[in-house]
SEKEVEX-325242 format. One record per residue: chain; z, y, x of N, C-alpha, C in turn; residue in one letter. Coordinates in steps of 0.1 Angstrom, whole numbers. Atoms other than C-alpha are relative to their C-alpha. Layout:
<rs>
R  doke    n.z    n.y    n.x   ca.z   ca.y   ca.x    c.z    c.y    c.x  lumnu
R     A      Z      Y      X      Z      Y      X      Z      Y      X      a
...
</rs>
This chain:
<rs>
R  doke    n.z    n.y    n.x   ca.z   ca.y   ca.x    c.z    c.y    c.x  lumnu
R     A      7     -6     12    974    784   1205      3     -8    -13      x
R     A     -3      8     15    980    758   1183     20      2     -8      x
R     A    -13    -10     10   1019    769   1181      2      9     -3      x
R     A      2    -14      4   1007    803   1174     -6      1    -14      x
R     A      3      6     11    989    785   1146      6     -1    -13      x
R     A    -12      8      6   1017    764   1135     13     14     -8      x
R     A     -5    -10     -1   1035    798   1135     -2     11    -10      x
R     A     13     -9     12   1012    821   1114     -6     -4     -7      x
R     A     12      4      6    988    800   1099      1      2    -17      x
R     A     -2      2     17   1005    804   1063     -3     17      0      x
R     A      6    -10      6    996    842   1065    -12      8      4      x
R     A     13     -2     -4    964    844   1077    -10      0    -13      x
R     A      4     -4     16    952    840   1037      3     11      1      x
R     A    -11    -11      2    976    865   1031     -6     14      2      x
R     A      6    -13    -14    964    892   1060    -17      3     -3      x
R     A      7      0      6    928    884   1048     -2      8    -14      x
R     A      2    -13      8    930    897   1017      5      9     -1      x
R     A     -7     -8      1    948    920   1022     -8     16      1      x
R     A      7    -10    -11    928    938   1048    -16     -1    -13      x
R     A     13      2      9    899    929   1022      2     12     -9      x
R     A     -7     -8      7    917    947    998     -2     19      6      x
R     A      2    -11    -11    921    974   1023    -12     11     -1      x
R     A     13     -3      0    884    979   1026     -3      5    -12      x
R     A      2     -8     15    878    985    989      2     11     -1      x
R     A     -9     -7      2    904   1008    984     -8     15      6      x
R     A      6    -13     -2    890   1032   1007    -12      0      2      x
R     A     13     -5      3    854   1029   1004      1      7    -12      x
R     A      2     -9     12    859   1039    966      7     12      1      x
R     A     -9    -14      0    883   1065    980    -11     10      4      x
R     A      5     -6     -4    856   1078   1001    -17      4     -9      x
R     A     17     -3     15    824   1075    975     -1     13      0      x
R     A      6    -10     -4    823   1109    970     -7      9     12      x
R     A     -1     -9    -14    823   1122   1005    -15     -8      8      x
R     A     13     12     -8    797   1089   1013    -13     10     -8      x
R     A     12     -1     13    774   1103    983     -2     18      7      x
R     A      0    -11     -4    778   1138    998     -5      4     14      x
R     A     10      2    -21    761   1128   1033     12      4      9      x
R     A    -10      1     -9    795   1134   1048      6     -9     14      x
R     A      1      5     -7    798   1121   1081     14     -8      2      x
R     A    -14      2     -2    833   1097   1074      0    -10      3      x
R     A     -3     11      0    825   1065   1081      8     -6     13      x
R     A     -9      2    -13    843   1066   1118     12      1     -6      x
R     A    -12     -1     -1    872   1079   1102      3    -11    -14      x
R     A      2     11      5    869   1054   1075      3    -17      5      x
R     A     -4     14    -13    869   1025   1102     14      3      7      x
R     A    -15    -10     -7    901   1044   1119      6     -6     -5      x
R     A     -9     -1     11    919   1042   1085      3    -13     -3      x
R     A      1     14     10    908   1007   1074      7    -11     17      x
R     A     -9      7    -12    918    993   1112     16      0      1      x
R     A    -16     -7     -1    949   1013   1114      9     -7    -10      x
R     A     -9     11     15    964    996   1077     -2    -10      4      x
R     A      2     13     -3    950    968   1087     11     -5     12      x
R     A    -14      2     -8    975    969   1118     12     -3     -8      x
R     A    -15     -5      2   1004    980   1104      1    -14    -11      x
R     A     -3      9     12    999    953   1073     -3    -16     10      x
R     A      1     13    -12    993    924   1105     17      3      6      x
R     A    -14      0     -5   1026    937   1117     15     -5     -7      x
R     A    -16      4     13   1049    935   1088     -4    -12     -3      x
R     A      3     17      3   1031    899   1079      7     -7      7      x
R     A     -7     10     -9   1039    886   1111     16     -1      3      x
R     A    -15      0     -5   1074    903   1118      7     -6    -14      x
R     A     -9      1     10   1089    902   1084     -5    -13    -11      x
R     A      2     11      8   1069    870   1064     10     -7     10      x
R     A     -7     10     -7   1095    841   1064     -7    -14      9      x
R     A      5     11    -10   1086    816   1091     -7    -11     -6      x
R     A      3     14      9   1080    784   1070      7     -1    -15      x
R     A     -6      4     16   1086    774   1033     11     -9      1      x
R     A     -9      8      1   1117    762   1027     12      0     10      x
R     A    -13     -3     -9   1139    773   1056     14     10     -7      x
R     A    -12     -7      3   1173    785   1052     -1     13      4      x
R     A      2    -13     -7   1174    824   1057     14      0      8      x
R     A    -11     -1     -7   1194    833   1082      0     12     10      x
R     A      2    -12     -4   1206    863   1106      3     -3     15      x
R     A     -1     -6    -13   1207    871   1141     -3     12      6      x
R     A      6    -16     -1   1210    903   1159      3     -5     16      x
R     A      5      0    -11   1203    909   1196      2      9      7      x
R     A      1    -12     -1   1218    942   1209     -1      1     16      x
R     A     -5      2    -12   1220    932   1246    -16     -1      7      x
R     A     17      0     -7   1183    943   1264      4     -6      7      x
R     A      5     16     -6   1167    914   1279     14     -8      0      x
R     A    -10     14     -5   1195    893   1278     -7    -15     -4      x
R     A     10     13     -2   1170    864   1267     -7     -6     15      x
R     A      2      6    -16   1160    862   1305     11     -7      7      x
R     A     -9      8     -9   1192    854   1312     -3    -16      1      x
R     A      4     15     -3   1183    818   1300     -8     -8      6      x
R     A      6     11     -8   1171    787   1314    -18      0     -9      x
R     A     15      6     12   1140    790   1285    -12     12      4      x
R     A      8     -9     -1   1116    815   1307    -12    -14      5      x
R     A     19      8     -2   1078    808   1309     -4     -1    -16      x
R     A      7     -2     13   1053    809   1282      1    -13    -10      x
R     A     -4     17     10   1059    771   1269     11      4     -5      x
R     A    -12     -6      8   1093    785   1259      5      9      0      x
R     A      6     -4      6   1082    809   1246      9     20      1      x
R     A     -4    -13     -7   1107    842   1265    -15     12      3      x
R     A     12     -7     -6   1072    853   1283     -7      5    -14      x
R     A     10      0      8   1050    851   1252      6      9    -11      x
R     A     -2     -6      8   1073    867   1230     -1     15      3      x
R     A     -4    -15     -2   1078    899   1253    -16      2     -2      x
R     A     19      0      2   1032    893   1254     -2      4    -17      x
R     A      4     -1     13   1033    891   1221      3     15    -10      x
R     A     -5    -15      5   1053    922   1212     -6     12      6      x
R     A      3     -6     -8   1037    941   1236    -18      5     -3      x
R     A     19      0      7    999    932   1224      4      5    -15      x
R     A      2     -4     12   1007    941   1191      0      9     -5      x
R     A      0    -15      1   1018    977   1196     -6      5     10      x
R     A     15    -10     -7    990    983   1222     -7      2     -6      x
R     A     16     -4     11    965    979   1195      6     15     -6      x
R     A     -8    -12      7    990   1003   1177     -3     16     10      x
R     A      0    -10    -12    992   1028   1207    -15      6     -1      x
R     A     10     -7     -1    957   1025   1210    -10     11    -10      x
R     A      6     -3     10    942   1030   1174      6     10     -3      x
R     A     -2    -15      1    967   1061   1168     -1     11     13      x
R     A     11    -14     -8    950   1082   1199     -7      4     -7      x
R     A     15    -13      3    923   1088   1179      5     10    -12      x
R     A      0    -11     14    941   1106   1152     10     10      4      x
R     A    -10    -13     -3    965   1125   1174      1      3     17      x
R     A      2     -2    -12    963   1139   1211     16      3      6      x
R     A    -14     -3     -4   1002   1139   1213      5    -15      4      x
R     A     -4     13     -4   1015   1108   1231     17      0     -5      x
R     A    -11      0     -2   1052   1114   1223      1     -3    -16      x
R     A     -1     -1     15   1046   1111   1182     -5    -12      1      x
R     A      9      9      0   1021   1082   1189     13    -10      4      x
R     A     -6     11     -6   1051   1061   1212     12      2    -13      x
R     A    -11     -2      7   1076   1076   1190     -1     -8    -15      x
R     A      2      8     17   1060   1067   1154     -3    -20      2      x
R     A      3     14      0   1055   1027   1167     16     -4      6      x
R     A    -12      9     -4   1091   1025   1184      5      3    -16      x
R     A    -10     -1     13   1108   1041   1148     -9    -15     -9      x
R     A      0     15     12   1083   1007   1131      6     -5      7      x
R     A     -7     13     -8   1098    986   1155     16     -1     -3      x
R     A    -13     -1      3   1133    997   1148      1     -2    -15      x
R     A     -2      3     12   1124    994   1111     -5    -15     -1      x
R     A      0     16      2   1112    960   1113     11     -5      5      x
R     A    -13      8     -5   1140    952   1132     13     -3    -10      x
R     A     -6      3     15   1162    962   1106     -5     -5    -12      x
R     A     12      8     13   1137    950   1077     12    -20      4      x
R     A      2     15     -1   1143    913   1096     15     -3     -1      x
R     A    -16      6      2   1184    912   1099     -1      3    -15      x
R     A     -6      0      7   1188    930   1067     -8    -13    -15      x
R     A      3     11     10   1163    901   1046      2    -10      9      x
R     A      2     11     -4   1171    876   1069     -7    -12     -2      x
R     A     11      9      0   1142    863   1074     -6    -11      9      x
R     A      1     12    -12   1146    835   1095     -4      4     12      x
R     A      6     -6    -12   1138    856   1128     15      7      8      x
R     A    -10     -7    -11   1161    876   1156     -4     13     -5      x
R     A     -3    -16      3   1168    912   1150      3      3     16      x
R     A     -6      2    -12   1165    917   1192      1     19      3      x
R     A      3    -14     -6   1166    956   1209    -16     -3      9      x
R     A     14      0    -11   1141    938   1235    -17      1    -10      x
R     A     12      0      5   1113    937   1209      1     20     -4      x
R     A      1    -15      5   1117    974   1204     -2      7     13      x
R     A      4     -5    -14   1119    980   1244    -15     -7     -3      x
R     A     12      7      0   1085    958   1240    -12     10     -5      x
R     A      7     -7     14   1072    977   1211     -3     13     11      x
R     A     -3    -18     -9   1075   1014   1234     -7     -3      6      x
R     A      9      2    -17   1059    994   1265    -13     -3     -5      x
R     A     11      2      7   1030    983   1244     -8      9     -1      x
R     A      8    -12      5   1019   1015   1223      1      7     13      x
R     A      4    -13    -13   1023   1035   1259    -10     -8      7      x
R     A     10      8     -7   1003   1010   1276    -16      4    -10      x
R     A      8     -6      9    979   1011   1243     -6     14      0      x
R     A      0     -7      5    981   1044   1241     -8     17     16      x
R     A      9     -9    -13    969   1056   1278    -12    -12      2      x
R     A     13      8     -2    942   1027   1279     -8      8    -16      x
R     A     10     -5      5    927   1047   1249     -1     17      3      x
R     A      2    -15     -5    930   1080   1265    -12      0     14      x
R     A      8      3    -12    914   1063   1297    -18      5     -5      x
R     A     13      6     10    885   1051   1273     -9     17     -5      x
R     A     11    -16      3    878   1087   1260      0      8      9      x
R     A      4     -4    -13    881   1102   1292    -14     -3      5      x
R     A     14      8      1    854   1079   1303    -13      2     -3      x
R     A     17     -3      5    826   1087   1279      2     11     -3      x
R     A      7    -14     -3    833   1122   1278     -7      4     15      x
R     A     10      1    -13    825   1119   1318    -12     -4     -3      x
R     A     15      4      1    795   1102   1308     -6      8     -5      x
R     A     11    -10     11    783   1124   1280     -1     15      8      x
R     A     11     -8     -7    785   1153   1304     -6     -1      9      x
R     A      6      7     -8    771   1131   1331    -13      0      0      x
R     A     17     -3     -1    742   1133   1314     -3    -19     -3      x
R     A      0      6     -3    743   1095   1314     -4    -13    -10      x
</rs>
């Protein structure tokens, strides 16, 4: 945790207000519709979650690593070939990164269920970010890898995400006709 810290900790301000920002933006968007007893505040929360992702994603993938590093590029076209090395397990840091890419577009996966019942738009619209960060990160070389495997990651995530929130409303529709 603490080199997850060491790692992010410079955009955690940043992400903060952002997502603060965020919040404003669409409460005043919504004011009329609030003032009108319109029932939007779920989709409200949806919206303000959802940006809030997507602006967690581009912080972490595309902010440069530390102040003062040299930019530099690397590209990656060769899935998984990072296993080939001697650097597996979470201390070095192979495991954590595929965990890491993987949690990031489950949230993704999950939070666009609720706005679309088509799983093929949902995997599809989180692998095309993943392919745009990818590119985003070689073409500012932003002191990071430009790999394929974080885009196989990205796909495994949001589908994982993205039937664990289908599970979920399955679920308490059983219940709510359950009676329950």
């Amino acid at each position: 945790m603490t080199n997850l810290f060491r790692s992010f900790g410079h955009v955690i301000p940043i992400f903060l207000v952002v997502i603060l920002v965020l919040a404003v933006v669409i409460v005043l968007t919504y004011i009329p519709a609030l003032r009108a007893r319109r029932k939007v505040r779920t989709k409200m929360l949806w919206l303000w979650a959802t940006s809030s992702w997507l602006v967690g994603v581009f912080l972490v993938t595309l902010y440069p690593q530390a102040w003062g590093m040299e930019p530099g590029r690397a590209l990656s076209l060769v899935p998984f070939a990072s296993f080939g090395g001697s650097d597996l397990g979470v201390g070095n840091s192979v495991l954590f990164e595929v965990a890491a890419n993987c949690l990031m577009f489950l949230i993704g996966g999950f939070l666009l269920q609720f706005a679309t019942d088509k799983p093929g738009r949902i995997v599809g619209f989180c692998l095309g970010m993943a392919v745009l960060v990818e590119v985003l990160q070689y073409a500012f070389a932003a002191s990071r890898v430009a790999s394929v495997d974080d885009v196989i990651w990205a796909g495994v995530g949001s589908a994982v995400g993205l039937f664990l929130a289908r599970a979920m409303r399955k679920h308490q529709r059983e219940t709510a006709q359950a009676g329950v």
